[in-house]
C-alpha positions as CSV (number, residue, x, y, z in Angstrom):
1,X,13.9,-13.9,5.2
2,X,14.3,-12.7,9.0
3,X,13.4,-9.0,8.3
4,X,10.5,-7.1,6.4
5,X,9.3,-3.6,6.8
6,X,5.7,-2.7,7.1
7,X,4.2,-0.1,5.6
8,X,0.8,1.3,6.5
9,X,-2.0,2.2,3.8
10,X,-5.2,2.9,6.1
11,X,-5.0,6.8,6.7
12,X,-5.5,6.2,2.5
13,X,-6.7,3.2,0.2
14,X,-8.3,2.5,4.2
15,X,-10.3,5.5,4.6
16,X,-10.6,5.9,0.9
17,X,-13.8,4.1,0.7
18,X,-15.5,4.7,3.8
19,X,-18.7,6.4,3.7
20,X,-17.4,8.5,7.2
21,X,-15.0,11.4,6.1
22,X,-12.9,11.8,9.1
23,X,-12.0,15.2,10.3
24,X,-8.1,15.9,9.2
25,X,-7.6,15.9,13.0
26,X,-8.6,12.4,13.0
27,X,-6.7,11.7,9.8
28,X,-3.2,13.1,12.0
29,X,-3.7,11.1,15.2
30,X,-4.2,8.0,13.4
31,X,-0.8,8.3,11.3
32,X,1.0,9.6,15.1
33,X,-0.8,6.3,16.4
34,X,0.9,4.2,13.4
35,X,4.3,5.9,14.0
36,X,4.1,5.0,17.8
37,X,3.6,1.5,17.0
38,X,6.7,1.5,15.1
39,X,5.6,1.8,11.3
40,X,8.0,4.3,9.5
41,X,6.2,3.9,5.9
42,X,3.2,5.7,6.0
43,X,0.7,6.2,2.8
44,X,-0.6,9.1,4.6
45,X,-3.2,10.5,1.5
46,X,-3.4,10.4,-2.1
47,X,-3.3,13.6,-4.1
48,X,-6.2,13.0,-6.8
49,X,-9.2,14.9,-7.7
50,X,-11.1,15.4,-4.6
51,X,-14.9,15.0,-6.6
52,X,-13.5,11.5,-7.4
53,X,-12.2,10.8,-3.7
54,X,-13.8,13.1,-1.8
55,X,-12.1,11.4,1.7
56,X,-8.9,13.0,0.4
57,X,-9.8,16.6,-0.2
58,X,-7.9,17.5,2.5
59,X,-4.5,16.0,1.4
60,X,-2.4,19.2,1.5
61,X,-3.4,20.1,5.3
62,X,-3.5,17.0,6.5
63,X,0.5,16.4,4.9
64,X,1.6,20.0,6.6
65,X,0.0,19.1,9.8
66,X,2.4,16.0,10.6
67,X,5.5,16.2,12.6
68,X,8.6,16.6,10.7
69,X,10.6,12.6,11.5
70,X,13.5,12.1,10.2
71,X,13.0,8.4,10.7
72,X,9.7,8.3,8.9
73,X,8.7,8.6,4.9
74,X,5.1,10.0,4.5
75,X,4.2,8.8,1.1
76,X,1.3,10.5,-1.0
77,X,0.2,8.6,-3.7
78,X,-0.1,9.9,-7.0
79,X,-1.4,9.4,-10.7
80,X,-0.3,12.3,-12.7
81,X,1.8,15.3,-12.9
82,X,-0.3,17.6,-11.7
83,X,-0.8,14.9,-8.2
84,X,2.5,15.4,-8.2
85,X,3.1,18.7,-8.3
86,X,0.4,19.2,-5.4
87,X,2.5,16.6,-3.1
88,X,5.7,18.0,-3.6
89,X,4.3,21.5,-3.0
90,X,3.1,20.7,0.7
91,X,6.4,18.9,1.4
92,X,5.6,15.2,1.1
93,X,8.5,12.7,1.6
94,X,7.7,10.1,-0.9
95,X,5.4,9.6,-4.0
96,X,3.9,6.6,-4.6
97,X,3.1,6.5,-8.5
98,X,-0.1,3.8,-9.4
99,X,0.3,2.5,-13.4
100,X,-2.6,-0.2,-14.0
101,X,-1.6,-3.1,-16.0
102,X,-4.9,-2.8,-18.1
103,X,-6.3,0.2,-20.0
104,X,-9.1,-0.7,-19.2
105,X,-8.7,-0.1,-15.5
106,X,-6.5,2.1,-16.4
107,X,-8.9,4.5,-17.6
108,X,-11.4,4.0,-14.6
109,X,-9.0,5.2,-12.4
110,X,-6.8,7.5,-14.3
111,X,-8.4,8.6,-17.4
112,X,-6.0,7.1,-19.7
113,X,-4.5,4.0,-20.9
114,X,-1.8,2.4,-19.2
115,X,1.3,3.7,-21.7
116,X,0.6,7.0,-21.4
117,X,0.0,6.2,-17.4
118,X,3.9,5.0,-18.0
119,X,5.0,8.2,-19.7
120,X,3.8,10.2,-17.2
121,X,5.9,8.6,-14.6
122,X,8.9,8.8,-16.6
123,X,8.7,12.3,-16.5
124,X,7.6,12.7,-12.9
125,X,10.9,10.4,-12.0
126,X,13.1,12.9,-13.6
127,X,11.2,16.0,-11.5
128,X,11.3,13.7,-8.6
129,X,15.1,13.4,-8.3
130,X,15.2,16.9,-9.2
131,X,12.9,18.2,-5.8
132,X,15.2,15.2,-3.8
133,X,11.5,13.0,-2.9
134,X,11.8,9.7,-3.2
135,X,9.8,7.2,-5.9
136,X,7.6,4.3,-5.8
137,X,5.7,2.7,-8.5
138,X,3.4,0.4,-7.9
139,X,1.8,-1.8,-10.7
140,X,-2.1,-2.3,-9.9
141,X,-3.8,-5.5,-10.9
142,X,-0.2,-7.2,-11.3
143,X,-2.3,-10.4,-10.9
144,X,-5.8,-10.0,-12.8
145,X,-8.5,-7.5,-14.1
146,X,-11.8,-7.1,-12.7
147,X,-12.9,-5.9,-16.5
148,X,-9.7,-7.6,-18.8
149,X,-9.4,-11.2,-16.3
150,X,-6.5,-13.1,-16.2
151,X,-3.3,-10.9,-16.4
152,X,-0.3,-12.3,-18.0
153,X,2.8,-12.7,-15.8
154,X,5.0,-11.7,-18.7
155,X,3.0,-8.5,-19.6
156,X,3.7,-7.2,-15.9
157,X,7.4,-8.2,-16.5
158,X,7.3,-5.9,-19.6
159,X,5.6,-2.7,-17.8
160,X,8.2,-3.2,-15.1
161,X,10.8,-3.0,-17.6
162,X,9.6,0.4,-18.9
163,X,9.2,1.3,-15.1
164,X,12.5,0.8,-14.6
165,X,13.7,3.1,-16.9
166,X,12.8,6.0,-14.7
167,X,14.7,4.5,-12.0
168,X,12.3,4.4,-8.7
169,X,13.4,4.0,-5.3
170,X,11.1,1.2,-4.9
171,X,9.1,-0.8,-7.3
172,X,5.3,-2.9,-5.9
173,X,3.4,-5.3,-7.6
174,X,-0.4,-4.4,-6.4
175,X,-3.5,-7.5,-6.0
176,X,-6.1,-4.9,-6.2
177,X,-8.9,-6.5,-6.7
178,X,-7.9,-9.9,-4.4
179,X,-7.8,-12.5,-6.9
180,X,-4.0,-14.0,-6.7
181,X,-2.8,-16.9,-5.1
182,X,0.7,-17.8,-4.1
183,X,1.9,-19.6,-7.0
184,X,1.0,-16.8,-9.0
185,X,2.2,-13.9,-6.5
186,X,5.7,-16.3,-6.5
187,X,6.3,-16.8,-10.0
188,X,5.3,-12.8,-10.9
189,X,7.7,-11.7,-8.9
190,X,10.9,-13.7,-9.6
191,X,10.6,-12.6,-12.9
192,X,10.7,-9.0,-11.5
193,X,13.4,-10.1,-9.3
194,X,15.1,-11.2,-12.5
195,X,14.6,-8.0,-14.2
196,X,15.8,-5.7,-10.9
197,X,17.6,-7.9,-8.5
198,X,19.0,-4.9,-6.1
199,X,16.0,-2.6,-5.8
200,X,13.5,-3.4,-3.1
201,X,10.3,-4.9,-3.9
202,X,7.0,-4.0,-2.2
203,X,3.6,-5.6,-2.8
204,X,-0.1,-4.2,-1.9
205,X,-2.5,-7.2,-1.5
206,X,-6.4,-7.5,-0.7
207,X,-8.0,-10.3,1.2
208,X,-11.1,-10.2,-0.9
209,X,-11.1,-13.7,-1.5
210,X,-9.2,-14.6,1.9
211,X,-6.0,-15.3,0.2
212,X,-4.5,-12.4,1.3
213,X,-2.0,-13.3,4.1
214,X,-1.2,-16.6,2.1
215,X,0.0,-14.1,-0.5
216,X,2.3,-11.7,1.5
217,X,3.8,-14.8,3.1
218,X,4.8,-16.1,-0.9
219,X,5.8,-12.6,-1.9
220,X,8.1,-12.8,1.2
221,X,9.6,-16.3,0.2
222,X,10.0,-14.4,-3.4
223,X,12.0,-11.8,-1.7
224,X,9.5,-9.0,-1.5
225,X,10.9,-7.0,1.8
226,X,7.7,-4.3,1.9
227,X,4.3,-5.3,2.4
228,X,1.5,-3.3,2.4
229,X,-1.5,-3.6,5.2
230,X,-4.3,-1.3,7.2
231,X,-4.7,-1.4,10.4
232,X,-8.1,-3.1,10.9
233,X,-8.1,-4.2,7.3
234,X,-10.2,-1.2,6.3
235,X,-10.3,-0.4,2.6
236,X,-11.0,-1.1,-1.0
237,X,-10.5,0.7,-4.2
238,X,-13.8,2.9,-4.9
239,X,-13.5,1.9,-8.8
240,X,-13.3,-1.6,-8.2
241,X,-16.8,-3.9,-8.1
242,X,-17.0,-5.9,-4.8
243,X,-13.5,-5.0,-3.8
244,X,-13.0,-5.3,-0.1
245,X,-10.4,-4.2,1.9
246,X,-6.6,-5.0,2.3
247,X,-4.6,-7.2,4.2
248,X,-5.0,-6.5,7.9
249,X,-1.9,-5.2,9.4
250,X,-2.8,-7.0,13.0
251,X,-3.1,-10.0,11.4
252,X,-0.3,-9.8,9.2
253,X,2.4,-8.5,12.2
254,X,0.9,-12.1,13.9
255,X,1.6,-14.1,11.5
256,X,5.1,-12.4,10.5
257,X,5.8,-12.4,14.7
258,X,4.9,-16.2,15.3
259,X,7.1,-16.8,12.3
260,X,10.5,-15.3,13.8
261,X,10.1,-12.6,11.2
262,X,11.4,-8.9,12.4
263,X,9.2,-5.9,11.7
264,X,9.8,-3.5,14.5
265,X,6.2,-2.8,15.0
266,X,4.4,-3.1,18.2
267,X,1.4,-6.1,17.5
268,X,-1.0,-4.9,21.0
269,X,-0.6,-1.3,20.0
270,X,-1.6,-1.9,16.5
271,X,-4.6,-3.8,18.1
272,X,-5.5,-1.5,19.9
273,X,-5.6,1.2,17.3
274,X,-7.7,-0.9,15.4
275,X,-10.1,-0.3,18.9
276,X,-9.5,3.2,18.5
277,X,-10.8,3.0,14.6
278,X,-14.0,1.3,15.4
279,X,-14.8,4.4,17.6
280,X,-14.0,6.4,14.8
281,X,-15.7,4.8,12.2
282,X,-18.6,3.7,14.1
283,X,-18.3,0.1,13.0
284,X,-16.3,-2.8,13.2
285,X,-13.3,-3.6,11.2
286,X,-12.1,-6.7,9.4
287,X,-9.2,-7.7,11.2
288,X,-9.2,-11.5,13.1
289,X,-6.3,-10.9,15.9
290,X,-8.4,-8.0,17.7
291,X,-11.3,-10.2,18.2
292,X,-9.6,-13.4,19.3
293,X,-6.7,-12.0,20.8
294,X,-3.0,-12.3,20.8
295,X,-1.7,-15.6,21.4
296,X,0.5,-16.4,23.8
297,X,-0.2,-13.7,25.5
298,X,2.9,-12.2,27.9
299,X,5.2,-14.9,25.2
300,X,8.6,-14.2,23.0
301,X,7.1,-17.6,21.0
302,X,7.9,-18.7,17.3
303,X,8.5,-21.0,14.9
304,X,10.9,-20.4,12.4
């Protein structure tokens, strides 16, 4: 594949579990900084209760504070109908709809078990089309369970098939927990590819066991065409144990450059506002590429 698009989840599963609750302000210049690099997929906040995720209480003003592009989806994640009512009341582009493979997750992070976490969706699909936003589903721990373990290939296969149903725009297999490898990240997703071979597949991976780039560059040989990274590698889901953060997008757009693969995003200004988030955040981030550097340098260089 010579082409993949990027899409940027730090202004929320990045910031989601720092201890720092940036000012909305903040929140805005780091999505303008994203856009500026080139990223047009932006998860810019997550509409969920804010006692559960306090770094998102602010979703609403931080959506109708961002520039109207035509060019760019903002995408507010979601879990219910009511989360979706709340995006699509403050003008969101996109929702981005999480179902857990297990109910036992499932219920951690949603309350209920992962059918009715289906339901909901089917009939926030049809209100979806309705208010013209567009739809992604993403199926978390597509590839194991902190609480349940291993998770069946053929039991994400069959909550895709339901998914389907409701017809998203885009449909994301999700490692949130870090725990795939690329074997298992391949053979998931040609059976997804089997099941939906014309809608475009996006996949959310964590690095918590370092196997994180490894991964996006097997979802990309499966034909995945959206991955999922932070700038800095910040993040981590707040109700997973010892969950760090996701794949970082510097070190991802290095890889995917040296490789001869087109993103359209700027690598030095996405290092540098992984400089800009260390201010912020008073600490350093997890990324590799702003610490040893682009290399070459001043180079057009790859190997495909």
């Amino acid at each position: 594949m010579s082409k993949v698009s990027l899409l940027e989840v730090g202004p929320r599963d990045g910031l989601q579990s720092e201890p720092k609750i940036l000012p909305t302000d903040v929140k805005r210049d780091f999505i303008i900084k994203t856009m500026d690099a080139g990223i047009k997929q932006i998860e810019v906040t997550s509409f969920v209760h804010p006692k559960k995720v306090p770094q998102m209480a602010d979703a609403e003003k931080l959506v109708e504070s961002l520039p109207d592009r035509d060019d760019v989806s903002y995408i507010g994640l979601i879990m219910n109908q009511r989360g979706f009512e709340r995006a699509r009341d403050c003008g969101i582009d996109e929702v981005g709809m999480v179902i857990v493979s297990t109910d036992t997750y499932n219920m951690k992070n949603q309350n209920v078990v992962t059918q009715e976490s289906i339901d909901n969706w089917l009939r926030i699909a049809s209100d979806a089309k309705s208010a013209g936003i567009r739809t992604n589903v993403i199926i978390a721990c597509s590839f194991g369970c902190p609480y349940e373990g291993e998770v069946d290939p053929e039991l994400i296969a069959s909550i895709a098939e339901k998914v389907l149903e409701g017809e998203p725009n885009i449909l994301g297999l999700a490692d949130s927990v870090g725990v795939a490898v690329p074997n298992q990240v391949k053979k998931t997703f040609s059976l997804i590819k089997e099941l939906a071979p014309n809608i475009p597949l996006r996949t959310h991976l964590h690095n918590t066991r370092n196997t994180g780039l490894a991964n996006a560059a097997a979802a990309i040989e499966a034909g995945v065409t959206i991955i999922d990274a932070s700038t800095g590698g910040i993040g981590g889901c707040p109700f997973a144990p010892k969950a760090t953060g996701n794949i970082p997008m510097d070190d991802l757009l290095y890889l995917l450059d040296r490789s001869g693969i087109e993103t359209g995003v700027n690598l030095k200004k996405i290092v540098s506002n992984s400089e800009w988030l260390e201010e912020k955040l008073e600490h350093s981030v997890p990324a590799m590429v702003p610490k040893a550097g682009i290399f070459p340098e001043n180079a057009e260089i790859n190997f495909q």
